[in-house]
Each structure stands twice: as structure tokens, then as C-alpha cells.
BAGUFI-333857 format. One record per residue (C-alpha): x, y, z; residue in three letters. Coordinates in steps of 0.001 Angstrom, whole numbers, plus 500000, padded with zeros to 6 digits. Example, Ala and Ser with C-alpha at 12.3 -4.5 7.8 and 13.67 -1.06 7.14 Angstrom:
<rs>
[r [512300; 495500; 507800]; "Ala"]
[r [513670; 498940; 507140]; "Ser"]
</rs>
This chain:
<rs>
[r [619735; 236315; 232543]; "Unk"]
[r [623306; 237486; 231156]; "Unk"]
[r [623736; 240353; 229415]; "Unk"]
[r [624903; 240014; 225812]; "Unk"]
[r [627535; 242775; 224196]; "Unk"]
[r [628837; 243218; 220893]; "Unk"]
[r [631836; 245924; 220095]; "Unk"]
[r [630951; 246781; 216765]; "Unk"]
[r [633592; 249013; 214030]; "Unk"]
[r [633135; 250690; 211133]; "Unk"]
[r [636399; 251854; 208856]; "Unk"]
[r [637198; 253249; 205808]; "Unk"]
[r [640276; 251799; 205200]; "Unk"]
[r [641883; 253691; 201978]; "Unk"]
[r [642324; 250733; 199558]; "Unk"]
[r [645852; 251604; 197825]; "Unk"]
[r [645525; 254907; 197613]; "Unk"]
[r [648028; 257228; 199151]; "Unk"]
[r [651762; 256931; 199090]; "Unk"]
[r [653360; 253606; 200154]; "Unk"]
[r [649950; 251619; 200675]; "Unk"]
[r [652161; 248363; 201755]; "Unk"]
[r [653324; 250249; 204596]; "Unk"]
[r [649634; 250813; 206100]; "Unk"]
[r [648572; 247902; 205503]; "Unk"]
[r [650489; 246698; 209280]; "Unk"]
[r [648826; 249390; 211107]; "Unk"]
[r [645536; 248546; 210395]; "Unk"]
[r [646419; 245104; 211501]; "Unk"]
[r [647735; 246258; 214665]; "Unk"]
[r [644745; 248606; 215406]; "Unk"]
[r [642271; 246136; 214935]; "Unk"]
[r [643939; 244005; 217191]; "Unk"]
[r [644001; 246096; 219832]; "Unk"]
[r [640548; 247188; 219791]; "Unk"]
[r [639273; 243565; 219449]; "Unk"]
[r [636365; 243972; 217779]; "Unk"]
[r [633491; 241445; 217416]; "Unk"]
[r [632334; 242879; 214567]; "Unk"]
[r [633363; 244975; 211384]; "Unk"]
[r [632049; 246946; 208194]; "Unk"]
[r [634808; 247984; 206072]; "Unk"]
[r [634858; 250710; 203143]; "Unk"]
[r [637370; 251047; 199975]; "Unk"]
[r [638523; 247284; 200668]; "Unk"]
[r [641080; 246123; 197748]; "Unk"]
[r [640043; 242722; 196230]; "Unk"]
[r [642379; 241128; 193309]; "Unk"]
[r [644908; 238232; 192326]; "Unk"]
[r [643146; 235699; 194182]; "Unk"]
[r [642394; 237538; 197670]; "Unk"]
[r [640791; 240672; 199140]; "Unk"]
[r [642232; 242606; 201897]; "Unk"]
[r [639354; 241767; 203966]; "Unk"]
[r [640039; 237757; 204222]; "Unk"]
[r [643783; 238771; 204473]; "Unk"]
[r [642821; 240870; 207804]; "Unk"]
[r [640756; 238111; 209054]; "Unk"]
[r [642908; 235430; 208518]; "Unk"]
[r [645822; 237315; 210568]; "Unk"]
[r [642890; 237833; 213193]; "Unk"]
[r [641433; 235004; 213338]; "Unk"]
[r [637966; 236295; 211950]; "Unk"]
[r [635867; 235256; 209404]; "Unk"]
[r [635374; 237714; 206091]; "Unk"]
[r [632997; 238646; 203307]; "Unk"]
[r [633344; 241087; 200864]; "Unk"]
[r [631121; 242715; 198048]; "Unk"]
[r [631731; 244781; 195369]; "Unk"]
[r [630835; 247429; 193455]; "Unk"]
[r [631182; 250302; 195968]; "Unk"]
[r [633006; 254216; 196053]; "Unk"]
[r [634240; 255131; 194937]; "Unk"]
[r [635229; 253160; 191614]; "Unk"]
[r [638440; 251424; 191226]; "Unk"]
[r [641402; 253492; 189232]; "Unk"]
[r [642227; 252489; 185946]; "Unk"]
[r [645549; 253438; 185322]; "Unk"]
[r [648013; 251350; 183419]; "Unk"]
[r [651050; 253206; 185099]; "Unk"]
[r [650339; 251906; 188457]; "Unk"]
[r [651070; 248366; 188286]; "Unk"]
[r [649138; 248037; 191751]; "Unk"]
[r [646377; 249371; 190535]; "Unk"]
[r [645536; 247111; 187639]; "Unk"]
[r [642951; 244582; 187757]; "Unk"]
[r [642561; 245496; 191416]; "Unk"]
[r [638130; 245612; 192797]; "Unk"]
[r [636991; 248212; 195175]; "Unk"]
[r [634236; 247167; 197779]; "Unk"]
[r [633077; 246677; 201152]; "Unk"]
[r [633021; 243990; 203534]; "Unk"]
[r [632467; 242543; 206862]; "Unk"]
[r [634947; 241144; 209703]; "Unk"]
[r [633038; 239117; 212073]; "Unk"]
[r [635332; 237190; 215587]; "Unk"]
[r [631417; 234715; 214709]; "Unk"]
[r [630966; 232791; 211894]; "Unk"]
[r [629131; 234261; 209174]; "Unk"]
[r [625239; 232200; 208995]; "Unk"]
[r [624603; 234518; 205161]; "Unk"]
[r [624888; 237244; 203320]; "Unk"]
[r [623017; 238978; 200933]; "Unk"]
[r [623646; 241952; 198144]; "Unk"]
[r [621551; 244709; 197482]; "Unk"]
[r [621724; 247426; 194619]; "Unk"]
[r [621192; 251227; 196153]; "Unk"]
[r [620042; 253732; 194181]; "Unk"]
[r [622701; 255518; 191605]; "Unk"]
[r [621443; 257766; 188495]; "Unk"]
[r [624130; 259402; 188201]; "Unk"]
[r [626706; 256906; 188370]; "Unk"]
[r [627787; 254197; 185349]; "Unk"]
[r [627976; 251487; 188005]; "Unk"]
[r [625519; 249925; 190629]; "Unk"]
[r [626874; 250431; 193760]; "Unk"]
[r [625609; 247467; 196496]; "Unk"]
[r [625020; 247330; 200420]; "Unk"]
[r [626139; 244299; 202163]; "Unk"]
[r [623384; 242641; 204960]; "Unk"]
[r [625162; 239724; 206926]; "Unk"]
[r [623857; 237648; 209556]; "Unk"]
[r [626628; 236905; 212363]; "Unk"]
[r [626257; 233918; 214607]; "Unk"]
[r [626422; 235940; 217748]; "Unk"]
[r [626138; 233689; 220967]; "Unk"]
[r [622696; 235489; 221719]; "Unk"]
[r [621420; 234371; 217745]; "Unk"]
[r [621424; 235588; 214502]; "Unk"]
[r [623591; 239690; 214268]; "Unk"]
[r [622471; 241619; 211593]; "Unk"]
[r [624429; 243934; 209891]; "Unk"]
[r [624004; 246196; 207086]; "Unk"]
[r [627525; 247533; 205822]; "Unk"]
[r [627478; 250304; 203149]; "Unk"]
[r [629707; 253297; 201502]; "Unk"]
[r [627370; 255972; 199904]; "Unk"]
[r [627912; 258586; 197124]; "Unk"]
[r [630508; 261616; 197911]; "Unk"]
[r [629175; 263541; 195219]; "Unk"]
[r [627433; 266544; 196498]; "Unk"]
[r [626531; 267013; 193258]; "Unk"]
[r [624581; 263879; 193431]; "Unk"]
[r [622855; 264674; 196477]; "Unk"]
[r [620055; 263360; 195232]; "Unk"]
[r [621409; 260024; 194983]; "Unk"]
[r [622912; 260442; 198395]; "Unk"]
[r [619633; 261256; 200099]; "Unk"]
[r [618162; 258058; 198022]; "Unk"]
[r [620718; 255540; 199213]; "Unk"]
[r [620417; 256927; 202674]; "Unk"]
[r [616614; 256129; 202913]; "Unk"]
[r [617724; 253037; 201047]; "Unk"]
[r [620344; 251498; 203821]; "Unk"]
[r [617753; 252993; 206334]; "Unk"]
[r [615206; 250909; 205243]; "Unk"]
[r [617610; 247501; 204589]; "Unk"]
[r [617915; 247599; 208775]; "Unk"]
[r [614725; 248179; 209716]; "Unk"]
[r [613091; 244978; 207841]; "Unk"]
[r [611037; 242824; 209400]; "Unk"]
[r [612914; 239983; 208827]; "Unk"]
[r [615911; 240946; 210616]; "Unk"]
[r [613639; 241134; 213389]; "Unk"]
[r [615216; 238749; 216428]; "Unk"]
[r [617649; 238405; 219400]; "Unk"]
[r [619578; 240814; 219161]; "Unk"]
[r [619982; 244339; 217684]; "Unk"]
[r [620232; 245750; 214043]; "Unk"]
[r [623395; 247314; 213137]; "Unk"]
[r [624263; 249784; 210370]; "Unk"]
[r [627840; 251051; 209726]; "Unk"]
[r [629821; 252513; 207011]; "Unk"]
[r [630896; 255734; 205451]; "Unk"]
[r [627893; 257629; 204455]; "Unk"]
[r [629454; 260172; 203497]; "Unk"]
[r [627304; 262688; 205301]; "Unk"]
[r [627797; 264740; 208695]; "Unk"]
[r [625028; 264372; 211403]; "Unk"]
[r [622098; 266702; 210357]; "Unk"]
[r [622049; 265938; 206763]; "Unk"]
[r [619128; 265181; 204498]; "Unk"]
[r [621424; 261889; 203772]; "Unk"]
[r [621346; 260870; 207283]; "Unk"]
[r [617429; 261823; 207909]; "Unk"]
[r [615480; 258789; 207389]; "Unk"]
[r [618055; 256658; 209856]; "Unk"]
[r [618042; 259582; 212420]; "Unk"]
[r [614273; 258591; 212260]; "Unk"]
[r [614492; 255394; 212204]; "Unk"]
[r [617262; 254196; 214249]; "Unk"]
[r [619568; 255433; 217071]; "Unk"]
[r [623255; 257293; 216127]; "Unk"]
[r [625746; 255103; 218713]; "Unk"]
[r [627931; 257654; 218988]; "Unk"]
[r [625330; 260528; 219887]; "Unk"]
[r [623769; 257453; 222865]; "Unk"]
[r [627140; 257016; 223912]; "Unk"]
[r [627891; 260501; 224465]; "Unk"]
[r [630360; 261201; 221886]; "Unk"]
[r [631489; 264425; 221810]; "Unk"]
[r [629367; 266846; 219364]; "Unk"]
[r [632624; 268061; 217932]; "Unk"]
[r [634034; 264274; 217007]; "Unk"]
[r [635760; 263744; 213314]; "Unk"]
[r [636380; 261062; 211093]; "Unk"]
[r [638224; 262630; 207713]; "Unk"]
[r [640409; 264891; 209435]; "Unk"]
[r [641943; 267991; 207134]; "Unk"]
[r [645736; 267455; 209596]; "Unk"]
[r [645673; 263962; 207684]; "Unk"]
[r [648711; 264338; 205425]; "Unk"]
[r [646898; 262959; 202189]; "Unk"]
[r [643415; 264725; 203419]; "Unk"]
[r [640859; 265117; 200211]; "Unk"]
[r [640845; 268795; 201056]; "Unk"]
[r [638631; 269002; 197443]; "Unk"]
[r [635851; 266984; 199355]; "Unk"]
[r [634696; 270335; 201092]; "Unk"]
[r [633428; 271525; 204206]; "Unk"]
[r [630175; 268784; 203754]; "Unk"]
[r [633007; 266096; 204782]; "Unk"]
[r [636213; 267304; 205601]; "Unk"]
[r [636672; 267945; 208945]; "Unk"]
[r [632922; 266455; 209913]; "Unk"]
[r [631863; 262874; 211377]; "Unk"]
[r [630912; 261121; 208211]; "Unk"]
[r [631283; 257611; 209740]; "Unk"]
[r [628599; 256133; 211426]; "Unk"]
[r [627296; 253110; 213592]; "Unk"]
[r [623491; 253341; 213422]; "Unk"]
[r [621528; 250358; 215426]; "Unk"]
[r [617573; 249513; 216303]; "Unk"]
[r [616630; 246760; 218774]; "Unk"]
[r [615494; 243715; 217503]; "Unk"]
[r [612778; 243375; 219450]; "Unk"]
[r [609845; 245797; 220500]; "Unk"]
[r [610941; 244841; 224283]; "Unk"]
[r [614618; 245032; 223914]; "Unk"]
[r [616740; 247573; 225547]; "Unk"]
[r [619964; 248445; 223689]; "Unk"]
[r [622671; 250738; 225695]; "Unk"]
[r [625721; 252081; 224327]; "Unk"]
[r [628784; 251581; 227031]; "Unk"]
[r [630995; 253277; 225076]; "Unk"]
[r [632015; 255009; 221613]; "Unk"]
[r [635247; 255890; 220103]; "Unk"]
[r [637138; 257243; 217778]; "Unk"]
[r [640965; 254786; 216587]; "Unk"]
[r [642873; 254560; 213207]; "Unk"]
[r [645913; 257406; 214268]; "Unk"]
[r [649410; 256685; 213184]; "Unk"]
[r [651426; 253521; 213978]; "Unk"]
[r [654649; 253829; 213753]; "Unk"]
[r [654422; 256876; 212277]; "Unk"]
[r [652276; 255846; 209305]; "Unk"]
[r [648579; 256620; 209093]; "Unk"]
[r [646784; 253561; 208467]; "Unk"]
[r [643606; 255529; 206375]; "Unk"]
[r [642940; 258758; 205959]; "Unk"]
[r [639694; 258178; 208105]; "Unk"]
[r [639150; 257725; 211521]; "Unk"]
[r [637424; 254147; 212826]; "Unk"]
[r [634143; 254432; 214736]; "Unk"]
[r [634179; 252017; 217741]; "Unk"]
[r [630703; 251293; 219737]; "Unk"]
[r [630108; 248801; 222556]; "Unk"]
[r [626726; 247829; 222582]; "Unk"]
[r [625315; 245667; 226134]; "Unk"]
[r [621433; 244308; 225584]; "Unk"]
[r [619551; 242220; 227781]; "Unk"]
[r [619323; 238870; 225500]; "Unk"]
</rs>
């Protein structure tokens, strides 16, 4: 029996923040097309007039989209910036598969005014039903309490049951949270860190403080750290899930930065 692979990505790609956000928005075309990926969770994705930046990117690609909103962190509301206004912040998913469903689901947030959501989509991978959980959790260390909640939250969202099947469980996004935090303890339990079973090096980063635009008031909890992460479980009790390869993509193109994160890349082989 064939093996069956999946290259997954996870990226926070910036909405329109930063100077000239038009100009980025080419060079995260052109990375995603040469990575190929099968499979995508996107953070700070711009939705508005009509569109979202995630169907825009999948219709150049040739992938199929779906996007959810509220997420972090929440959309600017400045009347001065005509490209701000009326403009959503959310995630979403890029899949090369058709997308079988999707479903919403409100983390935990006491702190915040808004109810930020995870995404769960089921991909029609050749070897059945892909799920993935795609989510962007608090930045406010402040609010760790809220961080440590939605962590245990997304945690739990890929290890139901029901997702149970073919082939493995994926979760991806910003969380905000290097490996070793309290944020990141119940999916250390419960599922396996790609880029630690892929033999990423210890030292890897995702918001880098040599960015130009880095968010050097962050602190040391993100800046400079790996806060982007694929997570995964096998779907099944007998299924064995190896991790070819991980790496990190998103530098300049053309001299532009396309985020001010780094893209997580894993490519996952399972015996389907």
C-alpha cells in the first residue's frame, strides 16, 4: 500500500499592516508557489469589499479557501487610513483539495471585548477526510491566562473523537507562545511539535527582531522565539505519522518582506 503525504504551512501573513502592504502582497504569492503546499492555516488575513485575501491567494493558486473571523488581533479603526476602513481581520485555510466542511468555534477570551474563533476544516485529501484546526491565540502576556485557556482549548478541538480517521490531525497557527510555555503544554501532551520530529533546529525563529517593522514591544516571550507551530496526532491508534522534513520560508522577495513572520513548512508521509 502507497504511502500518503501532505506538506502542510502555517503563516502569519501581516494583513495591511506595515508600510506599502500592496507591495507584499506579490511575495507571498510567489512564496507559496514555490513551496507548493497542500495545505494552509493563515493568521491576520484581510477580508473586505467583497473578497478576503485568502480566496484572492487561492484563486491565483489554484486552491480552494475559507476564512473566519474574529481573530488577533482586532482590526484598526482608523478613519485616516482609507485601507483600513471597513476592512475584517481573521484566519483561514488554503487547501490544493476541496474543502468537504468547516466549522467555527469560540476560544476562551475574558479579557478581550470580542470572541475570538478557531477554524476546524475537513480537506478531501486522496487518503479521506484532512482535518485541520487553524487558530491565532492572544499576544497579551498580560492575559496569560487566556492564553493558557485557548491553548488547552485548540488542544482539545484536534484531539476529538470525531476527527478520528484516515489520516492525521493537524494544528497550525500563531500561538503566540515559544516551545516550553504553559500556552503550549496541553498540545505538547497531547500531540507531536512537527518541527521538533523533524529535527528542526532548537534555535529556529519565526518573528525575527532583524525584520524591519519587528514588534520589538512584544518582548522577549515572542520576539526572537518560534511562536509558529504545526502540531499533528495520528488519526488512528495504528497509524504511523513521520515528519520528512520542516522548514522555515517567508524572507524577502524582491527586496520586500512579505510578513513580518516566518512560515512553518512540514512534510508529513503516513502509511494510509
Amino acid at each position: 500500500m502507497a504511502d500518503s503525504m501532505v506538506r502542510a504551512m502555517t503563516w502569519n501573513i501581516w494583513w495591511r499592516f506595515g508600510p506599502r502592504w500592496r507591495d507584499r502582497q506579490p511575495g507571498l504569492r510567489a512564496t507559496l508557489e514555490g513551496l507548493r503546499p497542500d495545505v494552509v492555516a493563515l493568521q491576520e488575513v484581510w477580508a473586505g469589499d467583497g473578497t478576503t485575501q485568502a480566496h484572492e491567494l487561492a484563486s491565483a493558486l489554484g486552491m480552494h479557501a475559507v476564512f473566519a473571523s474574529p481573530s488577533y488581533p482586532p482590526a484598526p479603526d482608523d478613519p485616516g487610513v482609507d485601507d483600513w476602513a471597513g476592512i475584517d481581520l481573521g484566519i483561514a485555510v488554503l487547501s490544493r483539495w476541496p474543502i468537504l466542511g468547516h466549522q467555527t468555534a469560540v476560544m476562551p477570551a475574558r479579557h478581550r471585548p470580542w470572541d475570538p474563533v478557531a477554524l476546524t476544516v475537513r480537506v478531501d485529501h486522496p487518503a479521506g477526510p484532512l482535518p485541520v484546526v487553524a487558530a491565532c491565540l492572544d499576544y497579551g502576556v498580560p492575559f496569560t491566562d487566556d492564553r493558557i485557556a485557548q491553548g488547552t482549548f485548540v488542544a482539545d478541538l484536534a484531539t476529538e473523537p470525531g476527527l478520528d480517521g484516515p489520516c492525521p490531525v493537524l494544528l497550525m497557527g500563531d500561538m503566540n507562545a515559544a516551545p516550553g510555555s504553559p500556552v503550549l503544554r496541553r498540545a505538547q501532551d497531547v500531540l507531536t511539535d512537527a518541527w521538533s520530529a523533524g529535527h528542526g533546529p532548537a534555535d529556529a525563529v519565526t518573528l525575527p527582531s532583524t525584520h524591519p517593522s519587528a514588534p520589538l514591544e512584544a518582548g522577549p516571550q515572542m520576539v526572537d522565539q518560534r511562536i509558529d507551530h504545526i502540531f499533528f496526532r495520528p488519526g488512528r491508534e495504528d497509524q504511523h505519522v513521520l515528519v520528512e522534513r520542516v522548514q522555515l520560508a517567508g524572507g524577502p522577495v524582491g527586496g520586500v518582506h512579505p510578513s513580518d513572520h516566518r512560515a512553518v513548512v512540514a512534510d508529513l508521509r503516513w502509511r494510509g
